[in-house]
N, CA and C of each residue as an Amber inpcrd file, in Angstrom:
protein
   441
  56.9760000  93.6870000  22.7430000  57.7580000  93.2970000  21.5910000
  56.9220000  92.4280000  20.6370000  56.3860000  91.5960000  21.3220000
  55.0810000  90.6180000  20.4460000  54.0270000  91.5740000  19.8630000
  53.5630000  92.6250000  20.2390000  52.7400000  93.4570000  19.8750000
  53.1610000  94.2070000  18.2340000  54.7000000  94.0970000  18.6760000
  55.9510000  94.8810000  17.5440000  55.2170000  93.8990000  16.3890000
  55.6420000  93.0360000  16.6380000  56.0800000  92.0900000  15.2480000
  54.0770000  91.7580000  14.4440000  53.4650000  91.9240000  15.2820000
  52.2260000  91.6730000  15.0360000  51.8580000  92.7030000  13.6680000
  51.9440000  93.9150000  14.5350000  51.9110000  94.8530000  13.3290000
  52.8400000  95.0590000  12.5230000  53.6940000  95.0680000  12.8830000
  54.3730000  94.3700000  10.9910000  54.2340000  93.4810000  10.7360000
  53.4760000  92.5890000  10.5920000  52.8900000  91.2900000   9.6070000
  51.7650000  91.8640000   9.3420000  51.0490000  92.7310000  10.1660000
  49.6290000  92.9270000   9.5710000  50.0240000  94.0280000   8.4750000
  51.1020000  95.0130000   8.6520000  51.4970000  96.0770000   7.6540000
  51.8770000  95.7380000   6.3180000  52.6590000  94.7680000   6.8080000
  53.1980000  93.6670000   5.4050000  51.8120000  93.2170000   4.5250000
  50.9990000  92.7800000   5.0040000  49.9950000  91.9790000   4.9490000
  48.9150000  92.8580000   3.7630000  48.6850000  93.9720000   4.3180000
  47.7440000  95.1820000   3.8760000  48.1150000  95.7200000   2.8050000
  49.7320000  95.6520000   3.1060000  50.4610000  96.7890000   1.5180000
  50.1590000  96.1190000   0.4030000  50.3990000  94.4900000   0.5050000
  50.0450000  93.2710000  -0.9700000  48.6450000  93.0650000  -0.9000000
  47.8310000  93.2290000  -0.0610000  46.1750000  93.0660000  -0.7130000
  46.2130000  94.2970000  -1.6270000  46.4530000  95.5790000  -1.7100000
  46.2040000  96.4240000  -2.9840000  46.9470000  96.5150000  -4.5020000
  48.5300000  95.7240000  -3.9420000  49.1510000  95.9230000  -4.6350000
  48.6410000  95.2850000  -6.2260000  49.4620000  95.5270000  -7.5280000
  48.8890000  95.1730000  -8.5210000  49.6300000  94.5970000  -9.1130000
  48.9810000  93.1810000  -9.7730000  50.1110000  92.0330000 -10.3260000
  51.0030000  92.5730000 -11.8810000  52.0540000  92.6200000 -11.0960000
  53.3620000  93.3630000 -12.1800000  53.1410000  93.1150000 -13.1910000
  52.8420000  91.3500000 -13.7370000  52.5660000  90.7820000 -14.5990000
  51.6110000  91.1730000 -16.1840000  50.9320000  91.9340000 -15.0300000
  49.7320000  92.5440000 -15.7310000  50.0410000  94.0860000 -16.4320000
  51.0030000  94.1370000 -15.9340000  51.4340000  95.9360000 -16.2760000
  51.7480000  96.0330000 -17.7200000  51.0360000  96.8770000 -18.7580000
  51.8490000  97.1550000 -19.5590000  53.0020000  98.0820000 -19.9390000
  54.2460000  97.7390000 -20.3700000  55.5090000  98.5720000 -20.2670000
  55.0940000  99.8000000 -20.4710000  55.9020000 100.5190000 -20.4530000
  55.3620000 102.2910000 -20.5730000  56.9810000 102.3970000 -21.6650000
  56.5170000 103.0570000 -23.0440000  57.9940000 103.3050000 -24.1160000
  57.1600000 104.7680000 -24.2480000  58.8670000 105.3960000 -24.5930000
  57.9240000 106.7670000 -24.9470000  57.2960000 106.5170000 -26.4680000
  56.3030000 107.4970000 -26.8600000  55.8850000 107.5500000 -28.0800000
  55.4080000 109.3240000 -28.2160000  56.0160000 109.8310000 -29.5680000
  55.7500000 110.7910000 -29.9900000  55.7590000 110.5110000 -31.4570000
  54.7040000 110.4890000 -32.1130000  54.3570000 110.3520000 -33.2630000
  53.6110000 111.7720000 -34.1090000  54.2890000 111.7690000 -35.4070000
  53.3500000 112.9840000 -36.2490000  52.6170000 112.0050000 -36.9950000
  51.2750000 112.2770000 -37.4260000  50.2910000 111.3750000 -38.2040000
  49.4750000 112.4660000 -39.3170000  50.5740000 112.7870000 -40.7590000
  49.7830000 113.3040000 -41.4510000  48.5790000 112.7650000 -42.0620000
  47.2860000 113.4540000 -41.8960000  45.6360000 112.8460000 -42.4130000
  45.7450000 113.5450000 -43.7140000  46.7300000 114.2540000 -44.6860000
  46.4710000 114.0580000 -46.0780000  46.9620000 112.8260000 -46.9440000
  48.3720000 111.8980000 -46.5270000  48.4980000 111.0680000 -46.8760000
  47.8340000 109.6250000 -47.3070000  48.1350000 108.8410000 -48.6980000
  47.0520000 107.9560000 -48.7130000  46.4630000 106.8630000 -47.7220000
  47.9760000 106.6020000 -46.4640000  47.5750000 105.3540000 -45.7320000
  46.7830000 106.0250000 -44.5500000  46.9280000 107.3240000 -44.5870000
  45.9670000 107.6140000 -43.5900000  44.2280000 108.3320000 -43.8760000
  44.1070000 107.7490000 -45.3300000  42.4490000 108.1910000 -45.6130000
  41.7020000 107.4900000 -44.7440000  41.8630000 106.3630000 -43.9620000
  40.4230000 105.3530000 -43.0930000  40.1330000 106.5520000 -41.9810000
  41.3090000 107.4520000 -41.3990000  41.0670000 108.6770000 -40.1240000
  40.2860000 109.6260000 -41.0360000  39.8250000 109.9940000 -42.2370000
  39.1300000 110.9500000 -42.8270000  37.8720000 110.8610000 -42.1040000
  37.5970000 109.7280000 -41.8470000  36.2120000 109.1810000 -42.1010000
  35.4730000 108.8290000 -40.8410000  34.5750000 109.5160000 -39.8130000
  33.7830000 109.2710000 -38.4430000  34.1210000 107.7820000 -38.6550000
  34.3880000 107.3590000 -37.5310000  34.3210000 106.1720000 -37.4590000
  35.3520000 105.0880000 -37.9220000  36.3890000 105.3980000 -38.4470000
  37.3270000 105.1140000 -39.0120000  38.4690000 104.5880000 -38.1340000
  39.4930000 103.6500000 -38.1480000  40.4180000 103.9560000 -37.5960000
  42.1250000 102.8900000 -38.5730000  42.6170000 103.1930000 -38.0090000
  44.6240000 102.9420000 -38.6910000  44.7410000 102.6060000 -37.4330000
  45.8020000 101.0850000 -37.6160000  46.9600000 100.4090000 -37.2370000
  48.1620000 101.1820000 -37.9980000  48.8560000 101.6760000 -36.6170000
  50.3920000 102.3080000 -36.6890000  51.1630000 101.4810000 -36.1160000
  52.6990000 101.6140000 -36.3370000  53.9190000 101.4460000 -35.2970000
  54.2980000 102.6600000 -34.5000000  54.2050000 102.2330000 -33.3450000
  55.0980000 102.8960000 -32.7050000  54.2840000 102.1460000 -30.6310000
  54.4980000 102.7600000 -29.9180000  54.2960000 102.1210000 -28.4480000
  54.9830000 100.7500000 -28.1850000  54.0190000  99.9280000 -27.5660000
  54.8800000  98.3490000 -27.3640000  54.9130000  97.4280000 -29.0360000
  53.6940000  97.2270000 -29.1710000  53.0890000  96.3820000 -30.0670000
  51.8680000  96.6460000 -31.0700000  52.1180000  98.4870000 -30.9610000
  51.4180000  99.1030000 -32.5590000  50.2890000 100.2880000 -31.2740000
  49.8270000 101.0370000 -32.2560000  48.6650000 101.8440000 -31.3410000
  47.7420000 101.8090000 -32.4630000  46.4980000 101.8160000 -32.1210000
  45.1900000 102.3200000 -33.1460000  44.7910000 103.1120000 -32.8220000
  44.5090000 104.0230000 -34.3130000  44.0230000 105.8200000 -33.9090000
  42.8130000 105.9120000 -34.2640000  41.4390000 105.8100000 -33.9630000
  40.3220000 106.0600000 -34.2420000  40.1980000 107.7920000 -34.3730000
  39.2050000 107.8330000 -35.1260000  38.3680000 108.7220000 -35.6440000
  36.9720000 108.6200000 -35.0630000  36.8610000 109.4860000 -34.1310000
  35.8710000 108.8850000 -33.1080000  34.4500000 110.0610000 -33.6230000
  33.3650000 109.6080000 -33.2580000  31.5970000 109.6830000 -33.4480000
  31.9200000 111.1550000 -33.0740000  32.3150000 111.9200000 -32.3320000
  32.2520000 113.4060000 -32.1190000  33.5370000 114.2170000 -32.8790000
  34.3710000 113.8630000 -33.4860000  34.8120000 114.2860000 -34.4160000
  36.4210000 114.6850000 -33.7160000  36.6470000 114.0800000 -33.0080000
  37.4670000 113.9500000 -32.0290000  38.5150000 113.0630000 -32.6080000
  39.8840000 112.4000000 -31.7690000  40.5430000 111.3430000 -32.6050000
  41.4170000 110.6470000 -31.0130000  41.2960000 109.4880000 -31.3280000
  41.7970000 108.6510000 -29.8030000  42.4960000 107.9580000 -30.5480000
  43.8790000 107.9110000 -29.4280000  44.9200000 106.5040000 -29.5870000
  45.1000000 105.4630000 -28.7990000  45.1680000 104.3160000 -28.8100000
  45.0250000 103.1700000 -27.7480000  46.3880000 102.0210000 -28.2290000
  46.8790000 101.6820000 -26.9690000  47.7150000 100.5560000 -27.2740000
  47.5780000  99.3370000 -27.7600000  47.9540000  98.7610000 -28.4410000
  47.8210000  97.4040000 -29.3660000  48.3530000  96.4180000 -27.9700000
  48.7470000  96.5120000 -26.9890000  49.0410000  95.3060000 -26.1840000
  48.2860000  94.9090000 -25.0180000  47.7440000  93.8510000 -25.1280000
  46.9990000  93.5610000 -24.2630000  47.4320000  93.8640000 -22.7060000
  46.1150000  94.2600000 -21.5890000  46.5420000  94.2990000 -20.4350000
  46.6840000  92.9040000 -19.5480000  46.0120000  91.9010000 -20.4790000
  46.2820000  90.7170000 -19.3700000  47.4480000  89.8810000 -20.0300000
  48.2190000  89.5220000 -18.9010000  49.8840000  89.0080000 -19.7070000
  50.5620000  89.6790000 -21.0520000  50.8270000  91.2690000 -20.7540000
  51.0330000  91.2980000 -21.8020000  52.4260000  91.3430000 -22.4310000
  52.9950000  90.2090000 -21.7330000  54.4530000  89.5840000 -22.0430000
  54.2980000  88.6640000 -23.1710000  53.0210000  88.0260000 -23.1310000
  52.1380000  86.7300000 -23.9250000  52.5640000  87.1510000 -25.4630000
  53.4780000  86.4970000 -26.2910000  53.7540000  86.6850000 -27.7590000
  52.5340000  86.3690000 -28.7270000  51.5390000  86.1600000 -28.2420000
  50.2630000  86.2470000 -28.8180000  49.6790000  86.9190000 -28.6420000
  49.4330000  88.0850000 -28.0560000  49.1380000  89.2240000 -26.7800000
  49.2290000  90.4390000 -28.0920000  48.0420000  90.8350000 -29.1490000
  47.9810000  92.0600000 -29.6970000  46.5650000  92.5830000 -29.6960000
  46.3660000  93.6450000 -29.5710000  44.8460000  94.0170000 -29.6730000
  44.7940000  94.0280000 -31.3210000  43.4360000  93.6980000 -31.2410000
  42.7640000  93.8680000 -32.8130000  41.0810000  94.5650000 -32.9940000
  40.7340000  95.8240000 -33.7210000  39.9150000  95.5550000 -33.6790000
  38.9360000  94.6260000 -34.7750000  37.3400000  94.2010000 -33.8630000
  36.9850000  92.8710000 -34.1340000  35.9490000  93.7600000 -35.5260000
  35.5050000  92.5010000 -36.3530000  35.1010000  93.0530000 -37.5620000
  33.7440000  94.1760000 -37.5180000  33.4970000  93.5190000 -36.9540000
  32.4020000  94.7740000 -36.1580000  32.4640000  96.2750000 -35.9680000
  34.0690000  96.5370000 -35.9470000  34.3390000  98.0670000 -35.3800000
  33.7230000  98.4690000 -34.1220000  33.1240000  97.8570000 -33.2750000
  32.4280000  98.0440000 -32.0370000  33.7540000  97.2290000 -30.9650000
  34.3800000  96.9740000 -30.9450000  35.3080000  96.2520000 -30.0420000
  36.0020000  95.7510000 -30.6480000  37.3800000  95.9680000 -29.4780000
  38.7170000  95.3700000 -29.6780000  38.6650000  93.7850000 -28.7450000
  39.6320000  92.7890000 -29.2180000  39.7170000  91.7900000 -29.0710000
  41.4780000  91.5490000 -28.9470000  41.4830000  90.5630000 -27.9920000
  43.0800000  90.5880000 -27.7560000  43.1380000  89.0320000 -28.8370000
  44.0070000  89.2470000 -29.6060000  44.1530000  87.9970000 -30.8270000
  43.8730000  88.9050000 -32.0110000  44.3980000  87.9030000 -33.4500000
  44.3020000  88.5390000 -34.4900000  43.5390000  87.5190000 -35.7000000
  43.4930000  88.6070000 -36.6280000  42.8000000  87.8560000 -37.7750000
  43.8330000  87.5270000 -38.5430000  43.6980000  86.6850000 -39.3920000
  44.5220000  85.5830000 -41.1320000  43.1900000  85.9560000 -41.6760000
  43.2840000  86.8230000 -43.1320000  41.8800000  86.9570000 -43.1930000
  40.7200000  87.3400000 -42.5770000  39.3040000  86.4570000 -43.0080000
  38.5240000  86.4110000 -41.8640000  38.5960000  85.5210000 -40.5530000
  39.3620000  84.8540000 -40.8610000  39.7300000  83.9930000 -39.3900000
  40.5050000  84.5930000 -38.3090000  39.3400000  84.6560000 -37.1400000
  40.0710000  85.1460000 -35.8830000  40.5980000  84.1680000 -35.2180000
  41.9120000  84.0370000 -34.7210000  42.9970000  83.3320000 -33.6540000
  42.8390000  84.4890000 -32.4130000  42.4730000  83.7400000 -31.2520000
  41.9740000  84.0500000 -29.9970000  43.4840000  83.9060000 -29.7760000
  43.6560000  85.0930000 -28.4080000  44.8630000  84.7380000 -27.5930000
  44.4140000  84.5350000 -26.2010000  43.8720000  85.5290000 -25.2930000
  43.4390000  86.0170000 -23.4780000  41.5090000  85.3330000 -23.2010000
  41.3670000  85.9290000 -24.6890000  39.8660000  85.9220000 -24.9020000
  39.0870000  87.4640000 -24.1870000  40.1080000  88.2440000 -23.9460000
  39.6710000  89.4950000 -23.2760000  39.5360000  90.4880000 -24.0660000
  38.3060000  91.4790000 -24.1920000  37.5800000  92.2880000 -24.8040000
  37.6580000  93.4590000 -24.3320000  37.6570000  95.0990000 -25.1490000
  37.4910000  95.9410000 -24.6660000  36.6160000  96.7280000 -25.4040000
  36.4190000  97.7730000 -24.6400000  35.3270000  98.7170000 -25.5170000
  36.6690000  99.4890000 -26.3390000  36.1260000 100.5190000 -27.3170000
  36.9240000 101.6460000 -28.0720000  37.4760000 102.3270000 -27.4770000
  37.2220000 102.4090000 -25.9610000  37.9260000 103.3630000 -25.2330000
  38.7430000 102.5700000 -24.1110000  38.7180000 101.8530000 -24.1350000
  39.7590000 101.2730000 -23.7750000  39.3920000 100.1190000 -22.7140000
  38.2060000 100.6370000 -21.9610000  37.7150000  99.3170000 -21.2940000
  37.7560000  98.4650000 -20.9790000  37.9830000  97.2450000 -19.5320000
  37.6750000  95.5870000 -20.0470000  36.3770000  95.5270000 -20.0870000
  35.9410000  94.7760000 -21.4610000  34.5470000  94.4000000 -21.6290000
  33.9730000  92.9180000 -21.1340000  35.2840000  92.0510000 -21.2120000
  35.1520000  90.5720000 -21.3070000  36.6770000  90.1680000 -19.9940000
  36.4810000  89.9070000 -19.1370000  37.5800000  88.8470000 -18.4570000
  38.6380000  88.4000000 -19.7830000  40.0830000  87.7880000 -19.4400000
  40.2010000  87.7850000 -17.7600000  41.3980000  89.1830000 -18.0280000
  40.9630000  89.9080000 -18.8140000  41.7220000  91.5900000 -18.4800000
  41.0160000  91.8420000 -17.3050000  42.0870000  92.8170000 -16.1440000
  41.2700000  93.2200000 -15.3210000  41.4140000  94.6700000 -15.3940000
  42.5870000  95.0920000 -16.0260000  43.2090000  96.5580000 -16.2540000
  42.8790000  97.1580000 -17.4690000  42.3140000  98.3360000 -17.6630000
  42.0460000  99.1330000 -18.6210000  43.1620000  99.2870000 -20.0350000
  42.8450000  99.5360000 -21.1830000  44.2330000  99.4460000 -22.4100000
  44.7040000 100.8540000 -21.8700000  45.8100000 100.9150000 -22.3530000
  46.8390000 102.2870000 -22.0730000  46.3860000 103.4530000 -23.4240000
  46.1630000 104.7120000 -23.2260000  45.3810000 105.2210000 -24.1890000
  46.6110000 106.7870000 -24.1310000  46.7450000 107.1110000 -25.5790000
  47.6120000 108.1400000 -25.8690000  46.8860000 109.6410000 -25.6930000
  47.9380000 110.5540000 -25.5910000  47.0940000 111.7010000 -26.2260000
  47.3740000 111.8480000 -27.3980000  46.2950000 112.8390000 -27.7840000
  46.2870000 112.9360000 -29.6000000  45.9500000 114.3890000 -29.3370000
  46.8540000 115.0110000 -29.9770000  46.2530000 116.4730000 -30.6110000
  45.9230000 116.5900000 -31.9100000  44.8750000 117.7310000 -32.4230000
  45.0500000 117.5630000 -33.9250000  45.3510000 119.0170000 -34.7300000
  46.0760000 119.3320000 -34.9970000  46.6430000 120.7360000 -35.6300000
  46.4500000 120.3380000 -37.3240000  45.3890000 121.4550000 -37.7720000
  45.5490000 121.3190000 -39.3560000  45.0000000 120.0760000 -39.6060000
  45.7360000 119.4540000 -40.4940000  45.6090000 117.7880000 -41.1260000
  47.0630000 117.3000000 -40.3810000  47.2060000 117.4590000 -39.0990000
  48.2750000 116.4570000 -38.0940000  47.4780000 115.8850000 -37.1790000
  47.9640000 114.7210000 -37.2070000  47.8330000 114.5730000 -35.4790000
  48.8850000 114.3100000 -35.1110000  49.1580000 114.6400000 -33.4710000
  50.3080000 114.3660000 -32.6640000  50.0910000 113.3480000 -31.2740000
  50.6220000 112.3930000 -31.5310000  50.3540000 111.3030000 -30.2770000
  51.2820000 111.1390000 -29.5090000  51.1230000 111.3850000 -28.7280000
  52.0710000 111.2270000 -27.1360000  51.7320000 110.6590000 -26.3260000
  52.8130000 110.2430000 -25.1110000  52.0580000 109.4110000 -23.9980000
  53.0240000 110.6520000 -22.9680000
C-alpha cells in the first residue's frame, strides 16, 4: 500500500515538471480577416519588407511583407504575462525586431523587456514561449488571415 501512494506522488510530481505556466498562455480568439493590398492603408504590404498594424486577435496582429515575397501574421500580445495591460508587441524602429512595449513618438516605454525575431521567436528573456503566428493566404490583391 506504501508502495501505492509512492507512485502517485511521484506521478503527480512528473505531470507538473512539464506542465506550462497558464499564466504565460496567450488566449486563443478566432480571427478571420480579409486584407485588401489595393487599399491606401494597406500600401506599407506593397513593399518587401514592409509591414501594417491591424485589429483583430487579442491585442492587434502585424502582417509583414516578408524578404521572399511571401506575407506573415503575428500576434501583437506578448507571450510573457500576457494578461500585463502594458503587454503589446511593437515593432522596434529598426524593422529587425519586435519588442514587447510601445512607442509615444520616438520614445520607447518598455513593458517585459522581451524581444522577438519577425518570426516570432524569443530573442531576449524573460519570454520563454514563442508569439502566436496566423495563417495568411494571398489570392489576387487579398490576403486572408486565420488562426
Amino acid at each position: 500500500m506504501k508502495s501505492f501512494f509512492y507512485f502517485m506522488i511521484l506521478g503527480v510530481l512528473f505531470t507538473q515538471c512539464g506542465s506550462k505556466n497558464k499564466d504565460d498562455e496567450i488566449p486563443v480568439v478566432p480571427v478571420n480577416i480579409y486584407l485588401d493590398l489595393n487599399i491606401n492603408s494597406s500600401v506599407p504590404l506593397n513593399i518587401i519588407g514592409g509591414y501594417l498594424y491591424i485589429t483583430g486577435g487579442n491585442k492587434g496582429i502585424i502582417v509583414f511583407h516578408n524578404f521572399d515575397d511571401s506575407y506573415s501574421a503575428i500576434e501583437r500580445t506578448c507571450s510573457y504575462h500576457p494578461y500585463d495591460s502594458c503587454n503589446l508587441i511593437t515593432m522596434d524602429i529598426s524593422g529587425l525586431v519586435l519588442k514587447c512595449g510601445k512607442y509615444t513618438g520616438s520614445n520607447f516605454t518598455n513593458c517585459c523587456g522581451s524581444a522577438f525575431s519577425i518570426e516570432g521567436y524569443v530573442s531576449k528573456s524573460p519570454a520563454t514561449l514563442p508569439l502566436r503566428m496566423y495563417t495568411v493566404l494571398k489570392s489576387s490583391n487579398q490576403l486572408h488571415i486565420t488562426n
